[in-house]
C-alpha positions in Angstrom: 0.0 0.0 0.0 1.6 3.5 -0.9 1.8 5.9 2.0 0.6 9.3 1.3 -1.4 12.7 3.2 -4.6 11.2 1.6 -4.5 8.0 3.1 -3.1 9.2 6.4 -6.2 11.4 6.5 -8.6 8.6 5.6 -7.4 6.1 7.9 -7.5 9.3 10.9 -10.7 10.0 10.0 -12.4 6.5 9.7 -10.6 5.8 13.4 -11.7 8.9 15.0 -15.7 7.6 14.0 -14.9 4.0 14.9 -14.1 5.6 17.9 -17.3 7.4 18.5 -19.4 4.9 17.1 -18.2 2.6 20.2 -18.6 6.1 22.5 -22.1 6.3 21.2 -23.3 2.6 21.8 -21.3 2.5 25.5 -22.8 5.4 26.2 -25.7 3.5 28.5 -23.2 2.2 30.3 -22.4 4.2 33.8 -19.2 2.4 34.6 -17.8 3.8 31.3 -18.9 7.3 31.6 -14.8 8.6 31.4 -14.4 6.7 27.9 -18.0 8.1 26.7 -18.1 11.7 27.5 -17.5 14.2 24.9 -15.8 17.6 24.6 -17.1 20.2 21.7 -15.0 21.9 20.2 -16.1 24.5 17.9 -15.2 27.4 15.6 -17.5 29.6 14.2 -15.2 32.0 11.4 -17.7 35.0 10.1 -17.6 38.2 8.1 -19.8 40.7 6.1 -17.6 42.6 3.8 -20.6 44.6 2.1 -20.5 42.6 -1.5 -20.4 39.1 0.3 -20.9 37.3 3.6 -20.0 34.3 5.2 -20.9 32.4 8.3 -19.2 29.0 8.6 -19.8 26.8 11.4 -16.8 23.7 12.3 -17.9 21.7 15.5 -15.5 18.8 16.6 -17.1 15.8 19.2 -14.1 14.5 20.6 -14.1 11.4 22.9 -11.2 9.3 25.1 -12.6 6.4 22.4 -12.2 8.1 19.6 -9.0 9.6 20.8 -8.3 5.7 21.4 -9.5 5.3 18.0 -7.2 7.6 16.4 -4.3 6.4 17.8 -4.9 2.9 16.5 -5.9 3.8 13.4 -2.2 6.6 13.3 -0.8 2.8 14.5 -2.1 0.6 11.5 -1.3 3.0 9.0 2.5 3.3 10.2 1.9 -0.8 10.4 1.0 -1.2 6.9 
């Protein structure tokens, strides 16, 4: 497999929603509460400059699983 930004990205971003996938369907599960709770992070970039506007909205759910997923998916890519 050839190692490039794209796939790096790919194989980030399918870990980080592996990750909360298994946040979301632990979340009924006290005991796990530390793994399942998430942090929003959010930027909101806006301007009206007369001719055109812009209000663009980027909100990031971040979890210790999909930290957790993340990292294991940063460790298979180096893997393979």
């Amino acid at each position: 497999m050839k190692k490039n930004a794209g796939m790096f990205i790919l194989f980030l971003v399918l870990g980080w929603l592996i990750g909360a996938w298994i946040a979301k369907a632990l979340e009924p599960v006290h005991s796990l509460s530390f793994l399942t709770h998430a942090t929003m992070i959010s930027w909101s970039p806006k301007a009206n400059l007369d001719i055109i506007s812009y209000n663009l909205t980027i909100q990031l759910k971040l979890s210790l699983l999909s930290l957790i997923g993340m990292i294991t998916a940063i460790w298979l890519y180096r893997r393979f």
